[in-house]
N, C-alpha and C positions, 0 to 999 in steps of 0.2 A: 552443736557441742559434741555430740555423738562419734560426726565425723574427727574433731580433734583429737578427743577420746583415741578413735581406732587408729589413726596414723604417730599417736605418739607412742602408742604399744608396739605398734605393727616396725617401728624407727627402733626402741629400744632393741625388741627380738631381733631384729637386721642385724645391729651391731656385736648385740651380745654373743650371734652364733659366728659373726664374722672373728669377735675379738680371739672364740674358742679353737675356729680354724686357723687362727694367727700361732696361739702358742703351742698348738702338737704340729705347726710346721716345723717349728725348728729354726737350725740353721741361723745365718746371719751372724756377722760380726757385732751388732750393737743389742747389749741387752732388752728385752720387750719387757715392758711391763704387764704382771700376771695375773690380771683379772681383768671381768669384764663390767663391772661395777664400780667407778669410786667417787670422788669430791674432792672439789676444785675449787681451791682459794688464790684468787691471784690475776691477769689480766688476758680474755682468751677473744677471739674475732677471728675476722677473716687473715689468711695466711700475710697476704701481703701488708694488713693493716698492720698485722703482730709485728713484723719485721721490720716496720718503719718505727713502732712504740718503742723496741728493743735498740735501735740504733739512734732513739731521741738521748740526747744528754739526762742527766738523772733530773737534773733543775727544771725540764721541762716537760716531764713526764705529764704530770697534770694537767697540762695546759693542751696536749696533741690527747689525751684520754676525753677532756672537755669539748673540745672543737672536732674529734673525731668520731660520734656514741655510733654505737651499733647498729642499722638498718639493713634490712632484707626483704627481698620480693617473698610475699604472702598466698599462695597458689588456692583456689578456692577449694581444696582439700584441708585446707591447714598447715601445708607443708610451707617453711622458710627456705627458701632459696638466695640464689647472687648475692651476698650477702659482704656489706664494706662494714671498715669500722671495729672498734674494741669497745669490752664491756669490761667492768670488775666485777669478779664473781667472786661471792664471800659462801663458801662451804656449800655449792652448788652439785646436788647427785648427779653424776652424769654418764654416760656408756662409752667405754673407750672403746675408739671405733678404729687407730690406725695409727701406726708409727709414721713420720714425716720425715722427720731427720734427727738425731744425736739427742736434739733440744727439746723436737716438739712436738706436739699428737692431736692427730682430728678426735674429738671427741662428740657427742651426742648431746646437748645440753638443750634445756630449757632459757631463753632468751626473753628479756621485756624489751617490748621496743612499743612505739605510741599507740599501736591500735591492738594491744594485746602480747601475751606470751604466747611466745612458739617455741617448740623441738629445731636447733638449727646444727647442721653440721659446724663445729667452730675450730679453729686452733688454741692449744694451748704450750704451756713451759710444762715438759715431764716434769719437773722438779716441784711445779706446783698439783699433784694428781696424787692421792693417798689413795689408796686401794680400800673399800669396805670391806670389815670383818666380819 
């Protein structure tokens, strides 16, 4: 437990000094979102998974969210890795970890998957990511 403990702090601090070195870089044409903290309502996974969810028709959204749940290799540190699949996350804290493109940002989240929660690197929609105050 101990060891999950230290990799989920040790995951957050990663992100959060990355998210910091992000916004005194500057630069770039596409606005960054400006914290390193926020919550996330809405559907986040692995990159490619998101982009197949986003390109399903609306009718059939739930059906490819159902047939598709979240799974990731579990490394005996704790760490989530390879990770397929979409999850819904309802108001889930999580550490913006990285802009993607236009739409969408790696983030740092907490994952249920069958044999426990983990910290997994995920994609999500900027649009669904409220910064904490």
């Amino acid at each position: 437990m101990r060891y999950l403990l230290a990799s989920t702090l040790a995951a957050v601090i990663a992100a959060a000094s990355m998210a910091a070195a992000a916004e005194t870089s500057g630069g770039g044409d596409t606005p960054k979102l400006q914290c390193a903290i926020g919550y996330v309502t809405g559907i986040g996974g692995a990159a490619q998974s998101v982009r197949e969810y986003l390109a399903t028709p609306d009718r059939d959204r739930y059906r490819y969210l159902a047939d598709n749940p979240i799974q990731c290799r579990v490394s005996d540190e704790g760490r989530a890795s390879a990770c397929t699949g979409v999850t819904n996350l309802r108001h889930e804290k999580v550490s913006v970890y990285d802009d993607i493109d236009n739409a969408t940002m790696a983030v740092v989240a907490r994952v249920e998957l069958d044999h426990g929660t983990y910290p997994a690197i995920i994609v999500v929609l900027k649009k669904d990511v409220k910064c904490e105050e």
